[in-house]
C-alpha positions in Angstrom: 136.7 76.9 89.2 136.7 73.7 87.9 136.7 72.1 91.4 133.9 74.4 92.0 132.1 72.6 89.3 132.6 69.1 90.6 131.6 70.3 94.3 128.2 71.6 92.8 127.7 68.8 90.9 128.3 66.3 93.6 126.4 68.0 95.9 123.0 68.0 93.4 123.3 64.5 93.5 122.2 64.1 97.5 119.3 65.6 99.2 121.3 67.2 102.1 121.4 70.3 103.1 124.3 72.9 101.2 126.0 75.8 103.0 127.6 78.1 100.5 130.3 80.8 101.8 132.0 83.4 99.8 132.5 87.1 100.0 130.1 90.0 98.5 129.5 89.7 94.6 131.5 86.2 93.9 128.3 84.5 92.9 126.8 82.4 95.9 123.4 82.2 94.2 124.5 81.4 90.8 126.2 78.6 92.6 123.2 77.4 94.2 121.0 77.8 91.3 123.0 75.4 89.9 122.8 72.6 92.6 119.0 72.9 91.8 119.3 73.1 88.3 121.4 69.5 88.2 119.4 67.8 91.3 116.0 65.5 91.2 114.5 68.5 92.5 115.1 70.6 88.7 111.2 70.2 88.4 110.2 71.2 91.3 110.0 75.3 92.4 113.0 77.3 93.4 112.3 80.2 95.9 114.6 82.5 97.6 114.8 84.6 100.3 116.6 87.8 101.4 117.4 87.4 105.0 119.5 91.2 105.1 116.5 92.6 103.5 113.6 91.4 105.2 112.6 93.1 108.6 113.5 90.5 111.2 109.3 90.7 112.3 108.5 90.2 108.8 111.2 86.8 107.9 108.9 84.5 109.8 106.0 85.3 108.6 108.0 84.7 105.1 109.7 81.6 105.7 106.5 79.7 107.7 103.0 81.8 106.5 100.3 83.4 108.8 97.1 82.6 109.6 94.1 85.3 109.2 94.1 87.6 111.9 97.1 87.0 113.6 98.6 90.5 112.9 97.0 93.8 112.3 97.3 93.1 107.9 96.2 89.1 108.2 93.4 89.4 106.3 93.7 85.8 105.0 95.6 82.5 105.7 99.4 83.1 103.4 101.1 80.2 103.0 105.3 80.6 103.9 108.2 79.8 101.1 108.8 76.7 102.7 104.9 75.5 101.7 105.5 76.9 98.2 108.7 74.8 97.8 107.2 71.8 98.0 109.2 69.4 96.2 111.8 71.8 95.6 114.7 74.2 96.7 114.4 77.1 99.4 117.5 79.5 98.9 118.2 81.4 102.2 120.6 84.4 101.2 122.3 86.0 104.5 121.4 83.2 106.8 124.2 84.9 109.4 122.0 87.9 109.8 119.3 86.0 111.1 118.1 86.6 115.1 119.1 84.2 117.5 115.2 83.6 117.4 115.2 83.5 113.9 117.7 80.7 113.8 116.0 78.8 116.3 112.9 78.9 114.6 115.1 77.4 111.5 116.9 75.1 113.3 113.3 73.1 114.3 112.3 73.0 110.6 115.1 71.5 109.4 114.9 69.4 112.4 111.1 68.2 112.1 109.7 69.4 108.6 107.0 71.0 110.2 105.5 74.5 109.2 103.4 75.9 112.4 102.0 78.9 110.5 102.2 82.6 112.6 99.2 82.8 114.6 98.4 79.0 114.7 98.9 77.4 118.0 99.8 73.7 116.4 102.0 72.8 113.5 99.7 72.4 110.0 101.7 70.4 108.1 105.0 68.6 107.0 106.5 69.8 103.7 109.5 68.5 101.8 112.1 70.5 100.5 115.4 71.1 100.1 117.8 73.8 102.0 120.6 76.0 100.8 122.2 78.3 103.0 124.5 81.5 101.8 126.7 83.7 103.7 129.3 86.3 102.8 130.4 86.4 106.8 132.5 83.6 108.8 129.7 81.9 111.1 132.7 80.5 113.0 133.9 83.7 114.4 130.2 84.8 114.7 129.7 81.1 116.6 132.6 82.4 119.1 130.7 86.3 119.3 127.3 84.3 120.2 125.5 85.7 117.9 125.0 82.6 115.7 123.7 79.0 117.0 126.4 76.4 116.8 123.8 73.9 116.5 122.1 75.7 113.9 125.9 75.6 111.9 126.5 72.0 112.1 122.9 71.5 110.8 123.3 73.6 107.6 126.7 72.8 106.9 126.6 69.1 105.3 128.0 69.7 102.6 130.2 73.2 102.2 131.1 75.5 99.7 133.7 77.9 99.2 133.0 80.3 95.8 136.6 81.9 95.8 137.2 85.8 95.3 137.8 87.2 91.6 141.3 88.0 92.4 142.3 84.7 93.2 141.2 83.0 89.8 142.5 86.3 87.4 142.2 83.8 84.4 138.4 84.3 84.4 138.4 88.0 84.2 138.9 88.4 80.5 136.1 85.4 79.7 133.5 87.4 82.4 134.6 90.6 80.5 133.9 89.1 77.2 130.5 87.9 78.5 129.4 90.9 80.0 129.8 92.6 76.7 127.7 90.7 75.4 124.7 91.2 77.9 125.1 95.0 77.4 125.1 94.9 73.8 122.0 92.6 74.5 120.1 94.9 76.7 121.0 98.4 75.2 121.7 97.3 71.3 124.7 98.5 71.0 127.2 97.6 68.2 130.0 94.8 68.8 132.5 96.5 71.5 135.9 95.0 71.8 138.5 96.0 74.8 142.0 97.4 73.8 145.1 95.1 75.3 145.9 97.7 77.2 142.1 98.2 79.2 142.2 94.5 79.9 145.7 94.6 81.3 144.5 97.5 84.0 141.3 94.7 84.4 143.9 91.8 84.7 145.9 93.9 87.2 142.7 95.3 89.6 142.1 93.5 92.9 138.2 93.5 92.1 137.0 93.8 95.9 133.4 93.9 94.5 134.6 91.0 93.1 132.2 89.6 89.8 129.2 92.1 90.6 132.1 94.9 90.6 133.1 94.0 87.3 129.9 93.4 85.7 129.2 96.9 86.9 132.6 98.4 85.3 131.7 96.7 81.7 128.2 98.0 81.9 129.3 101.4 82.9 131.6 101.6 80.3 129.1 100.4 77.3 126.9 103.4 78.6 129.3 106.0 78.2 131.2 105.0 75.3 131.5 107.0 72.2 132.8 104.5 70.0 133.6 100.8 69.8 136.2 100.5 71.9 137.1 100.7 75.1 140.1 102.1 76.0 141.9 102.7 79.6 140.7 106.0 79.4 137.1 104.8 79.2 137.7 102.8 82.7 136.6 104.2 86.3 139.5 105.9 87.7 139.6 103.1 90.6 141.0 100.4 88.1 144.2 103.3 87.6 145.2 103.3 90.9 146.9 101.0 93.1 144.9 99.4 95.3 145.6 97.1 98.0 146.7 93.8 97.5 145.2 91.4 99.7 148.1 89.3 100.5 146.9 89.4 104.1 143.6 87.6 102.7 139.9 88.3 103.3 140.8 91.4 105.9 143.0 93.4 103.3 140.8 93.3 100.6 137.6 93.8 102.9 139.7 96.9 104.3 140.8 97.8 101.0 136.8 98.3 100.2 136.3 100.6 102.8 139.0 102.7 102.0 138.3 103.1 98.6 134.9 103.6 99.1 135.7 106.2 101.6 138.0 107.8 99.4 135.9 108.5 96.6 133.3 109.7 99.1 135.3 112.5 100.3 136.8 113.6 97.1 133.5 113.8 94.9 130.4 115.1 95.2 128.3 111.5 95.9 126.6 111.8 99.2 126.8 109.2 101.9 123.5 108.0 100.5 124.4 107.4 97.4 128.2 105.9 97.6 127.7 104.1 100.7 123.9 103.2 101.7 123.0 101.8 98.5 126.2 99.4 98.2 125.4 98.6 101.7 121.5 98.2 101.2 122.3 96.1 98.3 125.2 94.1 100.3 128.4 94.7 98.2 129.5 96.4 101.4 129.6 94.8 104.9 129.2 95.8 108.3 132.4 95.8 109.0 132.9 98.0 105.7 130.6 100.7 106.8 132.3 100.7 110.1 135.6 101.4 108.9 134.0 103.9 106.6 132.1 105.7 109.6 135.6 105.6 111.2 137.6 107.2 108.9 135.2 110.1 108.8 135.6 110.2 112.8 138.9 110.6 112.5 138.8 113.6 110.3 136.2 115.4 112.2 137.7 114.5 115.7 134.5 112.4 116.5 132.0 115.1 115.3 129.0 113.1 114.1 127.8 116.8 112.9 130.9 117.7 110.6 130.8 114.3 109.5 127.6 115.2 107.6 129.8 118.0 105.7 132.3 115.7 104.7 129.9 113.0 103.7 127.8 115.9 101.6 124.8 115.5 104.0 122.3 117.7 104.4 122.3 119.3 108.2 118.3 117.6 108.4 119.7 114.6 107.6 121.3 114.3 111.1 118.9 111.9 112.8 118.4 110.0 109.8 121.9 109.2 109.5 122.1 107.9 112.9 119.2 106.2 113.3 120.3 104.1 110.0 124.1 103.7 112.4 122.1 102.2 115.0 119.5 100.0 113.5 122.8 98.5 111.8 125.0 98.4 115.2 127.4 100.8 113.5 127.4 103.3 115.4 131.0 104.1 117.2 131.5 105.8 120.0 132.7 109.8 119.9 135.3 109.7 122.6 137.7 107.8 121.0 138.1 110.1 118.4 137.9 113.3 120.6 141.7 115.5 120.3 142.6 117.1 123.6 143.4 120.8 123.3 146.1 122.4 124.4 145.8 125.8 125.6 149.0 125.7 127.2 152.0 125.4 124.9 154.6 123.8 127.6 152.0 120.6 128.1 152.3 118.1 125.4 149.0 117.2 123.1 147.2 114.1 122.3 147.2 115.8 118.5 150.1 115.2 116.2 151.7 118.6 114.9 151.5 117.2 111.1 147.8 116.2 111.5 146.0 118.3 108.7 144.0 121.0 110.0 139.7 120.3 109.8 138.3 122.9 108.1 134.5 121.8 107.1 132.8 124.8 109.6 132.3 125.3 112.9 130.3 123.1 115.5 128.2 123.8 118.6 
């Protein structure tokens, strides 16, 4: 962390661009909040932008302004971020979800400096600002799938930084704990609460795939619900208890690791699919790639029946089209067939199914 702090630091002393890479939760934007707050540009606005969360219509518009009438809703001339950051710092969060168009859109600006609002048929002006680019996914292996612009990659990655995973710098836990204590007792005035030893060893010992945000979320959980001024291992979520993965295979384990968790606790409680998975995902502590495995694990319970899987998710049978509507807009949608069990009528011929395969039992399907 300390080299963290020097890379920041020298990188707020230069006006070139910043690409910041971490996974979900480590703290990307507190890292780039930080190169503003120590560069020339400390005086000068600070504007950010969600590119997972704004429709892929709607990000231009965003990131450039619109002119009046160039959309049904253009009732006046908007100015984009880039016009408001004058001067300053433009965050872009998610850069790697961006459209091919998007990106090409992008790769101009940071090319020319000029802003040619939606709707206008000429650029309008030439603005000054600085660019920092944030990413939880690895825009290499997204270069090789085509679905991000190399061009666009050398361009934002001047200068390039790496925010490292909770579990691999343990030594901060206990600080972050402390710190986070303090917040709560801040926000719901409570009395001082201290952690027993042996709460913050099962902390100490946890893989955090949420990584900081996970935590944060843990401490504040457990101010909510305590009775007293300590908390104790009994006052933790039964996650930290268990034994989760270690990712000594890296990113992949832990990212895996996630997903199985998540999936886990789906199926064994009572949350609905909307509630332990869309929200995370909505809110991007999970990924794709998370959701996918998720979806898949539920597959392979219900032999590929997207219709049982609404049981075991605790669905509601109208939520059908919903739910896959929300697979496809988010290309996570897998394919039935692989996950289809031949039967075996005839008990001399040999099965696709495994004899020690647990039995599905969530109702019958049409």
């Amino acid at each position: 962390m300390r080299v963290l702090d020097e890379d920041l630091r020298d990188a707020a002393r230069s006006d070139a661009k910043v690409l910041i890479t971490g996974e979900s939760g480590v703290g990307k934007e507190l890292a780039a909040r930080t190169v503003h707050a120590f560069s020339a540009r400390s005086s000068g606005p600070l504007v950010a932008l969600n590119s997972a969360g704004v429709p892929d219509t709607l990000i231009e518009s965003e990131l450039f302004g619109h002119v009046r009438g160039s959309f049904t809703g253009a009732y006046r001339d908007k100015p984009g971020l880039f016009e408001l950051a004058r001067g300053g710092t433009v965050l872009l969060d998610e850069v790697g979800e961006m459209s091919l168009r998007m990106q090409s859109l992008l790769l101009r600006f940071l090319e020319t400096g000029e802003i040619q609002p939606v709707g206008s048929d000429r650029p309008r002006t030439r603005v000054d600002v600085r660019v920092i680019a944030m990413t939880n996914r690895r825009l290499i292996d997204a270069i090789t799938a085509k679905t991000f612009r190399e061009d666009l990659y050398y361009r934002l990655n001047v200068i390039h930084i790496v925010v490292p995973p909770l579990r691999e710098r343990k030594e901060d836990i206990a600080e972050l704990a402390e710190q986070f204590l303090r917040q709560s007792k801040q926000q719901y005035g409570t009395e001082p609460i201290e952690i027993s030893p042996e709460a913050m060893s099962c902390l100490m010992e946890y893989q955090w795939p949420g990584n900081v945000r996970e935590l944060k979320n843990v401490i504040e959980r457990c101010v909510v619900r305590l009775r007293n001024r300590h908390i104790t291992v009994a006052d933790l979520p039964p996650q930290l208890l268990g034994a989760p993965i270690v990712a000594t295979a890296g990113t992949e384990a832990a990212r895996a690791s996630v997903a199985d968790q998540t999936f886990n606790r789906l199926v064994s409680g009572e949350e609905s699919f909307w509630a332990a998975v869309y929200v995370p995902f909505m809110n991007r502590d999970l990924t794709r790639a998370d959701l996918r495995r998720v979806i898949s694990l539920g597959l392979e319970r219900t032999k590929g029946n997207y219709r049982l899987l609404l049981q075991l998710f605790h669905m509601s049978p109208n939520d059908y089209k919903r739910f896959l509507n929300f697979l496809r807009k988010y290309q996570c949608q897998l394919t039935f067939q692989a996950f289809r069990v031949i039967r075996n009528d005839n008990p001399g011929q040999a099965s696709d199914a495994s004899p020690n395969d647990p039995p599905v039992r969530l109702g019958s399907s049409r």
